[in-house]
PAZAPA-4460 file (N, C-alpha, C; in steps of 0.05 Angstrom, whole numbers, plus 32768, in hexadecimal, padded with zeros to 4 digits):
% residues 219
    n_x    n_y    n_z   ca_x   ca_y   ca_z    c_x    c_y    c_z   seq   type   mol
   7F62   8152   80C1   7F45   814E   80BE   7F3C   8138   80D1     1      X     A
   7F27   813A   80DA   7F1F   8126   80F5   7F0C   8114   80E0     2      X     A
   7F15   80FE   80F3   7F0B   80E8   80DC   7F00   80CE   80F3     3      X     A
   7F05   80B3   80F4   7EFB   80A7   810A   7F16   809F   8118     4      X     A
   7F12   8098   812D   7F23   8087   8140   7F40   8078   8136     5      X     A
   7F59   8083   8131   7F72   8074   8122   7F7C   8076   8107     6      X     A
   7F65   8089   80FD   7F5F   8088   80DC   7F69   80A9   80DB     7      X     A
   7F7C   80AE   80C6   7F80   80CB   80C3   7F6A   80D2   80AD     8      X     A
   7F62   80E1   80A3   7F4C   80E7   8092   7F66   8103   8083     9      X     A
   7F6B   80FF   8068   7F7E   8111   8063   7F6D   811F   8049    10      X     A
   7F5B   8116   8043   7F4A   812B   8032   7F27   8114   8030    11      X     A
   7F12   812E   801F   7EFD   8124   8017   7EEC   8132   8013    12      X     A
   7EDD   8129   7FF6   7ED0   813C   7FEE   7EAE   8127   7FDF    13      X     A
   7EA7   8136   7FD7   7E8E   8125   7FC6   7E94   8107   7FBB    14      X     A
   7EB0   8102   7FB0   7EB0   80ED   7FA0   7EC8   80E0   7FB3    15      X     A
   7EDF   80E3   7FC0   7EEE   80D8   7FCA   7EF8   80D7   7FE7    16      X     A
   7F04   80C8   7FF0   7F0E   80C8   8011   7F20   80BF   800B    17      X     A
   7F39   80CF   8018   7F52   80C4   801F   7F5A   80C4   8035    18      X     A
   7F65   80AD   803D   7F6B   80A5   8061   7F88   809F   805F    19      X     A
   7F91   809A   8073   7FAB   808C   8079   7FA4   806C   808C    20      X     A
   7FA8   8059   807E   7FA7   803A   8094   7FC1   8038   809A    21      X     A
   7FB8   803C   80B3   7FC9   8029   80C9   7FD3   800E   80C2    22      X     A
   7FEA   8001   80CF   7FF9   7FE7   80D3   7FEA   7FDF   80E2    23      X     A
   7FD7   7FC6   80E0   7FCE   7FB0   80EE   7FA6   7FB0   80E2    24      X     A
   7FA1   7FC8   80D0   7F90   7FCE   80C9   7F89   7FB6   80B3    25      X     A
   7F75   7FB4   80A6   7F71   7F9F   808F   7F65   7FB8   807A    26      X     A
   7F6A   7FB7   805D   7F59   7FCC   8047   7F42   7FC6   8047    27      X     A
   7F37   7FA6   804E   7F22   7F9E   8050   7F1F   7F87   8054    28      X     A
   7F03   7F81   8066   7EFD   7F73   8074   7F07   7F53   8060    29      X     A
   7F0B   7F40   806F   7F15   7F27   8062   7F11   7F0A   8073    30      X     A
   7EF5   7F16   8084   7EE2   7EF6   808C   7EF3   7EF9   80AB    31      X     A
   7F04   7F00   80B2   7F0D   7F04   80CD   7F09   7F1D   80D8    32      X     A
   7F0B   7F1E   80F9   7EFB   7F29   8104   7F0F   7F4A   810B    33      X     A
   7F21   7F43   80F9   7F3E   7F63   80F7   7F2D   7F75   80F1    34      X     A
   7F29   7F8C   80F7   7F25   7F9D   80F8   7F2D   7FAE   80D3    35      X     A
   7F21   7FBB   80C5   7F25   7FC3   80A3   7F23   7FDA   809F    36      X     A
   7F30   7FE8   808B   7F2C   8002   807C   7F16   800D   8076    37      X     A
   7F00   7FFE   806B   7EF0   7FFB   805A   7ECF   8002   8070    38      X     A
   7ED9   7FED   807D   7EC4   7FF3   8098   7EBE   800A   80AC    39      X     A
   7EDA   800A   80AA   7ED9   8025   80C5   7ECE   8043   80B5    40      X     A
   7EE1   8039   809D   7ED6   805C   808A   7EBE   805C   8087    41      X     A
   7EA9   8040   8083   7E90   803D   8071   7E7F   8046   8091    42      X     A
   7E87   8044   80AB   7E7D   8047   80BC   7E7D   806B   80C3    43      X     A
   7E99   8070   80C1   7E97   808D   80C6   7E85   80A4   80B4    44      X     A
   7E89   809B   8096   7E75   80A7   8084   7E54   80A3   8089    45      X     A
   7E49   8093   8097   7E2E   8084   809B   7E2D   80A7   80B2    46      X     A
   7E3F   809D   80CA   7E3E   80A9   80E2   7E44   80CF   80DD    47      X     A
   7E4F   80D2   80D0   7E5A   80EF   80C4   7E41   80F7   80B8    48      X     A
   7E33   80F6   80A8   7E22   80FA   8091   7DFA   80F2   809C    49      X     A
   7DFB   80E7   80B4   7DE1   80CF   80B9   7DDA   80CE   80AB    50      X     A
   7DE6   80B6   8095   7DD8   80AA   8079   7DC8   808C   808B    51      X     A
   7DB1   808D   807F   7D9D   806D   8086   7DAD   8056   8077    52      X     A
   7DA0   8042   8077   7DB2   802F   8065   7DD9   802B   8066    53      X     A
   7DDB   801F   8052   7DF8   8015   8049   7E01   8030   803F    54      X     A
   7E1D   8037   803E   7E30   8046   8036   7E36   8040   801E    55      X     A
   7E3E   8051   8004   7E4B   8045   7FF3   7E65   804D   7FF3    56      X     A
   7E7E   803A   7FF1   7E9A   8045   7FF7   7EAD   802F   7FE8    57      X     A
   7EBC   8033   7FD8   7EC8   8025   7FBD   7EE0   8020   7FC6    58      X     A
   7EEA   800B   7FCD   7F07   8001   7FD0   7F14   8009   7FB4    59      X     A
   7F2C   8017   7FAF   7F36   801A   7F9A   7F4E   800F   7F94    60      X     A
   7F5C   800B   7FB0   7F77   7FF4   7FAB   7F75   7FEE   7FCC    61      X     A
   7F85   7FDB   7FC9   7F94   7FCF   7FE6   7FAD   7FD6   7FF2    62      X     A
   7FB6   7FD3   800E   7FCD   7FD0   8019   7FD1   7FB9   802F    63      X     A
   7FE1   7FAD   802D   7FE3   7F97   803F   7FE8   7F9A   805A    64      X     A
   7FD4   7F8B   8075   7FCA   7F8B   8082   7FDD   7F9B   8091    65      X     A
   7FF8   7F97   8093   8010   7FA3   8099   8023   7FB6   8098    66      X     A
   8017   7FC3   807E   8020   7FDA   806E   800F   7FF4   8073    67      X     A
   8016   800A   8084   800D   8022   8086   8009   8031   8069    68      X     A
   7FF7   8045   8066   7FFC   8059   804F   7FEA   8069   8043    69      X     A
   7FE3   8075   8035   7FD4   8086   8026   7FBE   8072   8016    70      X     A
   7FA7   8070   8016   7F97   806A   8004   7F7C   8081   7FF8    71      X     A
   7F72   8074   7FE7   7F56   8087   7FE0   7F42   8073   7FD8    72      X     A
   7F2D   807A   7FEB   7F13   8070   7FE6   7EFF   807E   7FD2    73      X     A
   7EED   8079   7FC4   7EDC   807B   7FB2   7EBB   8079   7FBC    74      X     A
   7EB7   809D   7FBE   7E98   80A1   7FCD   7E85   809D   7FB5    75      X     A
   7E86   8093   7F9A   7E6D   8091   7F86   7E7D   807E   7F77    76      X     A
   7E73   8069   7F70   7E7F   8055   7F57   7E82   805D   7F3A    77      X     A
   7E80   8079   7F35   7E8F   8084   7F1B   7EAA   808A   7F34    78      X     A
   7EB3   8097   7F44   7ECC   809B   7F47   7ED9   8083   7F4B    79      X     A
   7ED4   8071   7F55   7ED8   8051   7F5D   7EE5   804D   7F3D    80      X     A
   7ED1   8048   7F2E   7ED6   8043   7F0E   7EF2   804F   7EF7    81      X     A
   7EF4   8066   7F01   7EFF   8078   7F01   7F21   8071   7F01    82      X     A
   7F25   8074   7F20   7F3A   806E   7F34   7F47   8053   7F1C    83      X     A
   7F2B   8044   7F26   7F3C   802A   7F1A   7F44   8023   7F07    84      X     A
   7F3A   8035   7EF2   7F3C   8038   7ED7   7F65   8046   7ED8    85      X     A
   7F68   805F   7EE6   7F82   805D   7EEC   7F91   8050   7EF5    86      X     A
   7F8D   8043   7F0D   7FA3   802D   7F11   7FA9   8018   7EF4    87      X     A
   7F91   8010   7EEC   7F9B   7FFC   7ED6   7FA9   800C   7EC3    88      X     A
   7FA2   8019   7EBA   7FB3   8030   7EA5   7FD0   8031   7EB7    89      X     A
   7FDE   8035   7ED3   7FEB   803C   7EDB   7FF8   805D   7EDE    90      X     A
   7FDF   8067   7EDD   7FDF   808A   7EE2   7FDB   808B   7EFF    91      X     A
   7FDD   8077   7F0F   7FCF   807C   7F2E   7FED   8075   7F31    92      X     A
   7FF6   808A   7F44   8018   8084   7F4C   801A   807D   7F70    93      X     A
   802B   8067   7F70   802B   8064   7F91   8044   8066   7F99    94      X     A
   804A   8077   7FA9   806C   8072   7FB8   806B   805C   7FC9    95      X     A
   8088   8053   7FD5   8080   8048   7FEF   80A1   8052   7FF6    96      X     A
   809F   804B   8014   80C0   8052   8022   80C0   802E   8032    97      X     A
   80D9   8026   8025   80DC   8005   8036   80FF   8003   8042    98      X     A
   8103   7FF6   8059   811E   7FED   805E   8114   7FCA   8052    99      X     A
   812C   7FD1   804D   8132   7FB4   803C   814E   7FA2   804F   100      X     A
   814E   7F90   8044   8171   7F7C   8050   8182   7F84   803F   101      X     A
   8197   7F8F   803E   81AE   7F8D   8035   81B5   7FA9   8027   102      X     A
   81CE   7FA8   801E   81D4   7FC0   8016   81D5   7FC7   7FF6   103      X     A
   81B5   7FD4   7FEF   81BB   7FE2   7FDF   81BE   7FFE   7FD6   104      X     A
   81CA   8001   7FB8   81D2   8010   7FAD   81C5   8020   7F92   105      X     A
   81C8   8042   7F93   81B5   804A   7F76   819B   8041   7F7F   106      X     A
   8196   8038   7F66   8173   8034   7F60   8176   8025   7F47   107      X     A
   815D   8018   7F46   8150   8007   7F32   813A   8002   7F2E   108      X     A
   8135   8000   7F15   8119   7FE8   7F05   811A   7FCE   7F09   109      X     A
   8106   7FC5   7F1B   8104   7FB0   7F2A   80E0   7F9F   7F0E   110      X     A
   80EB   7F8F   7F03   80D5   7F7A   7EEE   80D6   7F5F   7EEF   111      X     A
   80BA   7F56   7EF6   80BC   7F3B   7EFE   809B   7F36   7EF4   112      X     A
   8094   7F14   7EF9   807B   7F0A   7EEF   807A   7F04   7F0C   113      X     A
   8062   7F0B   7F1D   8054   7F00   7F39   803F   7EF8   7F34   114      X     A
   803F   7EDD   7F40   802E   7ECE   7F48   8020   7EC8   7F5D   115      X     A
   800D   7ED2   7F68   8005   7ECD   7F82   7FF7   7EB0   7F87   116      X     A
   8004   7EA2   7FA2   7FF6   7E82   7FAE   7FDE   7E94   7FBF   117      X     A
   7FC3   7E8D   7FBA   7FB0   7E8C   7FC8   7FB0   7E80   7FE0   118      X     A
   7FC6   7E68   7FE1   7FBA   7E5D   8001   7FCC   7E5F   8010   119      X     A
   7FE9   7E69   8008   7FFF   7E74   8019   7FF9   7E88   801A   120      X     A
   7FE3   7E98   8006   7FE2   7EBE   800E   8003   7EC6   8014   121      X     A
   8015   7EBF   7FF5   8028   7ECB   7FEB   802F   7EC9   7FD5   122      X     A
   8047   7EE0   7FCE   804A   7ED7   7FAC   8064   7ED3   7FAA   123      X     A
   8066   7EC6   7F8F   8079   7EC4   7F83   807E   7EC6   7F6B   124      X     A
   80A1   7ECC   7F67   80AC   7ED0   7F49   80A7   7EB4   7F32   125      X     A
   8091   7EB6   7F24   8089   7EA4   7F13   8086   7EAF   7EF7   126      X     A
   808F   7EA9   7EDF   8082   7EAA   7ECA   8062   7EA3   7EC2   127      X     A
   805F   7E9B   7ECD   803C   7E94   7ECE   8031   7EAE   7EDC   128      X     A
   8039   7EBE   7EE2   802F   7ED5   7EF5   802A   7EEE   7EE6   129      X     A
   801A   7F05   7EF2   8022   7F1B   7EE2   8031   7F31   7EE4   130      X     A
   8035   7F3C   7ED6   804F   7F50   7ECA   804A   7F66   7EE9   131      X     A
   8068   7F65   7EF0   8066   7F7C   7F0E   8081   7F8F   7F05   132      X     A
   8079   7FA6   7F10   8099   7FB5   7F09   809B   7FCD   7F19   133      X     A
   80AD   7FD9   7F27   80A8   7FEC   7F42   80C8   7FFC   7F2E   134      X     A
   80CF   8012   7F3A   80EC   801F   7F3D   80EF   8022   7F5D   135      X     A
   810F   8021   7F67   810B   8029   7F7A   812C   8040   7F7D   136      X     A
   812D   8046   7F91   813E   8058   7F99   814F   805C   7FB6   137      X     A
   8163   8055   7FB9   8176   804D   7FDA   8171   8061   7FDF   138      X     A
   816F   8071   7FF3   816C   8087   8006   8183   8080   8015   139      X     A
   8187   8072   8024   8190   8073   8034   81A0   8052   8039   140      X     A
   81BE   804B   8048   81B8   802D   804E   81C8   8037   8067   141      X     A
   81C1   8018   807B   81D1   801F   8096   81D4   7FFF   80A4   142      X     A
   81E8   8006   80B4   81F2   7FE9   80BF   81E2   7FE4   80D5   143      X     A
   81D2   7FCE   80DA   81C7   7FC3   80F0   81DA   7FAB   80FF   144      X     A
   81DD   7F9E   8118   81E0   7F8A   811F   81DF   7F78   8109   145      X     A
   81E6   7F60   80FB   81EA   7F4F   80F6   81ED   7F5F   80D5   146      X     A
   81E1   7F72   80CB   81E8   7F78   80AC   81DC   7F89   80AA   147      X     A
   81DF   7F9C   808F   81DA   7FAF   8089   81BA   7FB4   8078   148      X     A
   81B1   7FCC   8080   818F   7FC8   806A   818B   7FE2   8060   149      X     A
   817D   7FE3   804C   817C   8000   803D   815E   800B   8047   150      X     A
   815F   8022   8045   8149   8035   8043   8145   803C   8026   151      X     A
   812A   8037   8015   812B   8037   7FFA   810F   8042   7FF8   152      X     A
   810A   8051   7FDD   80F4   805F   7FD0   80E9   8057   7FBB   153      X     A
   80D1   8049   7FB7   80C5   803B   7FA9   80B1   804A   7F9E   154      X     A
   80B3   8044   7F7B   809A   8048   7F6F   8088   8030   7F64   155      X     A
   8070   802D   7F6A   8066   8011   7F5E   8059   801E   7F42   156      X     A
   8061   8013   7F34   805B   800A   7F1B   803B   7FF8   7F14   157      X     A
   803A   7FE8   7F16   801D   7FD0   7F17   801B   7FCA   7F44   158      X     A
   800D   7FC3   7F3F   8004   7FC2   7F5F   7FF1   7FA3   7F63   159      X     A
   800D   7F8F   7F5F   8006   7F74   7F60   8007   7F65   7F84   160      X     A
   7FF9   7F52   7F8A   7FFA   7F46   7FA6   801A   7F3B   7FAE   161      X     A
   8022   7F54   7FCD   8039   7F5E   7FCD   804D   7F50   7FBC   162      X     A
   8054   7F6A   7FAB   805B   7F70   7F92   807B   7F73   7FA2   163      X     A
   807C   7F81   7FB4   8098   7F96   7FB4   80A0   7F86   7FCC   164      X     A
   8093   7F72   7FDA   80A4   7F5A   7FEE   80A8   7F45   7FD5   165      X     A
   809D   7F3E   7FC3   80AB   7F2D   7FB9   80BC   7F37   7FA6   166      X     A
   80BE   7F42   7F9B   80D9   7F4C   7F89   80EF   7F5B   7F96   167      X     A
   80EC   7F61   7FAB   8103   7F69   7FB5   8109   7F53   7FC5   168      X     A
   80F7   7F3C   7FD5   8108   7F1F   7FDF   811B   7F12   7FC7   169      X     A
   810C   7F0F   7FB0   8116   7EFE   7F91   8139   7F12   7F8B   170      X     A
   8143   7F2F   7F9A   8153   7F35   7F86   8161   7F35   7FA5   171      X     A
   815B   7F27   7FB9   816C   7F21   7FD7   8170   7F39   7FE7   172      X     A
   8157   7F48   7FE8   8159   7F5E   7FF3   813D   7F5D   8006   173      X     A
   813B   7F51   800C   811C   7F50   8022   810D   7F63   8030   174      X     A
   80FB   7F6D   8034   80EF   7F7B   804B   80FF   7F77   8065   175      X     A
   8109   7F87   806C   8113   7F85   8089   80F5   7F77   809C   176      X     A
   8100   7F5D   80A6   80EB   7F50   80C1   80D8   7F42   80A7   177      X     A
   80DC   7F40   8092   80C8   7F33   808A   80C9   7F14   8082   178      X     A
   80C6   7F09   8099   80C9   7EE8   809A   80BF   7EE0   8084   179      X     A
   80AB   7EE2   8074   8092   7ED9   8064   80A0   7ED2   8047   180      X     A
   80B2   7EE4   8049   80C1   7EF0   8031   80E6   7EE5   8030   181      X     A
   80EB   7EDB   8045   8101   7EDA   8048   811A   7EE6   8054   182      X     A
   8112   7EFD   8066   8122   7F07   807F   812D   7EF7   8091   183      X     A
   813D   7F06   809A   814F   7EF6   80B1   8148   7EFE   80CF   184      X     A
   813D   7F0E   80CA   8132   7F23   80E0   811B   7F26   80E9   185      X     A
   8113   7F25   8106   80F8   7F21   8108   80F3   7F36   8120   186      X     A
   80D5   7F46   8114   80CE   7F5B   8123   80AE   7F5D   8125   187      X     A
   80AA   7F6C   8131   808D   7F75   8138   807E   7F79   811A   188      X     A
   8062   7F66   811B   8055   7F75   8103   804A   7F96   8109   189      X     A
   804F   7FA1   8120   8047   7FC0   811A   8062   7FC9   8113   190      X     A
   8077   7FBC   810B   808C   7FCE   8104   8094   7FCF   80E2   191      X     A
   8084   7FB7   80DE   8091   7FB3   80BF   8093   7FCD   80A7   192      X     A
   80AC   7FCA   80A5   80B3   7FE2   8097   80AF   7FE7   807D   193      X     A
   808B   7FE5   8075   808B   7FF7   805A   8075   8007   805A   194      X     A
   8078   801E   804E   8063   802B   8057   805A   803C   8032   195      X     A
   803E   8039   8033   803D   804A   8018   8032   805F   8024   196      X     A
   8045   8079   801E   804A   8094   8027   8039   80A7   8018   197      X     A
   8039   80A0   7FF8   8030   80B4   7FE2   8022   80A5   7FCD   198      X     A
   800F   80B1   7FD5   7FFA   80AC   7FB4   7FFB   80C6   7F9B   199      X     A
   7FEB   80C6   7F87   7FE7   80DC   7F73   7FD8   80CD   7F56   200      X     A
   7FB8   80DE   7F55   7FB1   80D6   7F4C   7F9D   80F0   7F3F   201      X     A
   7F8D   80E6   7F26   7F7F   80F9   7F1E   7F69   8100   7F2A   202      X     A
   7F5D   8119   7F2E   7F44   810E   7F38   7F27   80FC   7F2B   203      X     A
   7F1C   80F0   7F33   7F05   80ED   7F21   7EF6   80F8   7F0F   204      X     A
   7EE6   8116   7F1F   7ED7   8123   7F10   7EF1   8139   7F03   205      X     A
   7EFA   8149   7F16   7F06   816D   7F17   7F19   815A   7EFE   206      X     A
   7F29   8149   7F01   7F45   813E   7EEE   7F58   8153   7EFA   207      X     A
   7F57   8155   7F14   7F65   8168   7F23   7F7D   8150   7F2F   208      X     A
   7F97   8159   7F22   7FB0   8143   7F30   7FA9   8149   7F52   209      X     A
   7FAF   8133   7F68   7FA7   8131   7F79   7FBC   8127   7F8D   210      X     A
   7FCF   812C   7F9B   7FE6   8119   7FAB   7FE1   8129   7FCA   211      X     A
   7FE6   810A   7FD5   7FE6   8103   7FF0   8000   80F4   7FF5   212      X     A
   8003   8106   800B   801A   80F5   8027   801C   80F1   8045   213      X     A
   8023   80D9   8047   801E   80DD   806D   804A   80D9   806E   214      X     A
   804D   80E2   808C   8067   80E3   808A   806A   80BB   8091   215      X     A
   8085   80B9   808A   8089   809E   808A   80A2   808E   8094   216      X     A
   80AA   8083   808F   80BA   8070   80AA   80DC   8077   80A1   217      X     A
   80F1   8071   80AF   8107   8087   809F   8118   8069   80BA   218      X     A
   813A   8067   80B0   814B   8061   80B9   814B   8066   80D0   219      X     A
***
């Protein structure tokens, strides 16, 4: 589906838009002059449609500035309402695909309290924080130069401020390149390896189950 300039447009209808953001993209604008999710869609719907005035277009979750993946925007604030009403319930399901440091094994329930620092804009494993909990799944592990890193399949559970770099830095398994977090390894921010691949959610109005995927980053 043709959509604007970098932006995949992977469905849309009366109440929703689903895109794919790019790595280096922002979900939304944040007082700097980066370029956002939020903007470019609120521009293409103005430009698609010649609506006068402001656009209405509902951020319904985030992905970090770094993180490629599936999202869904919200074309009326009952679906906005809606959406968000599932995520908190936790009926809004997110995959993600991440290489991590080291070698693991199986799969696990990954539970922790995050705390996000506002002025480091990072988090951490605190009891003072709130309740985060993902499953994940090895796909794959392989030997790099200096050590080994897995290819792993993540389900997020709650969808706390990066949730799945800090609990997997806390159990010594890091984002591959992710200095921020505690890697050893340092790479391109267009390479950073996590990408949320798959969403699935109800619809607003139809209550029609709904899943999206873009293909995603592999060993």
């Amino acid at each position: 589906m043709e959509g604007p300039a970098m932006i995949k447009i992977l469905y849309e209808d009366n109440h929703l838009l689903v895109a794919v953001k790019p790595k280096g993209i922002l979900s939304q604008a944040d007082g700097s002059k980066k370029e956002d999710m939020l903007t470019i869609l609120k521009v293409y719907l103005k430009e698609k449609y010649q609506k006068p005035g402001n656009v209405y277009l509902g951020l319904v979750h985030r992905l970090d500035i770094n993180t490629s993946g599936v999202m869904v925007f919200a074309k009326t604030s009952k679906a906005a309402a809606r959406l968000s009403k599932q995520i908190q319930e936790h009926t809004f399901k997110k995959k993600y695909h991440a290489i991590v440091e080291g070698r693991l094994e199986g799969g696990s329930t990954l539970e922790a309290y995050v705390l996000k620092n506002e002025i480091e804009k990072k988090s951490y494993i605190d009891a003072k924080g709130l309740y985060a909990s993902l499953t994940y799944q090895v796909l794959e592990t392989k030997e790099l130069k200096g050590g080994f890193v897995s290819f792993v399949d993540i389900e997020l559970k709650t969808g706390r401020f990066h949730q799945i770099r800090a609990q997997f830095s806390h159990i010594g398994h890091p984002i591959y390149g992710d200095k921020k977090y505690g890697s050893r390894y340092t790479i391109e921010a267009t390479e950073f390896p996590l990408d949320a691949y798959r969403i699935e959610f109800q619809h607003p109005i139809s209550k029609k189950i709904m899943t999206f995927q873009q293909e995603s980053l592999h060993l």
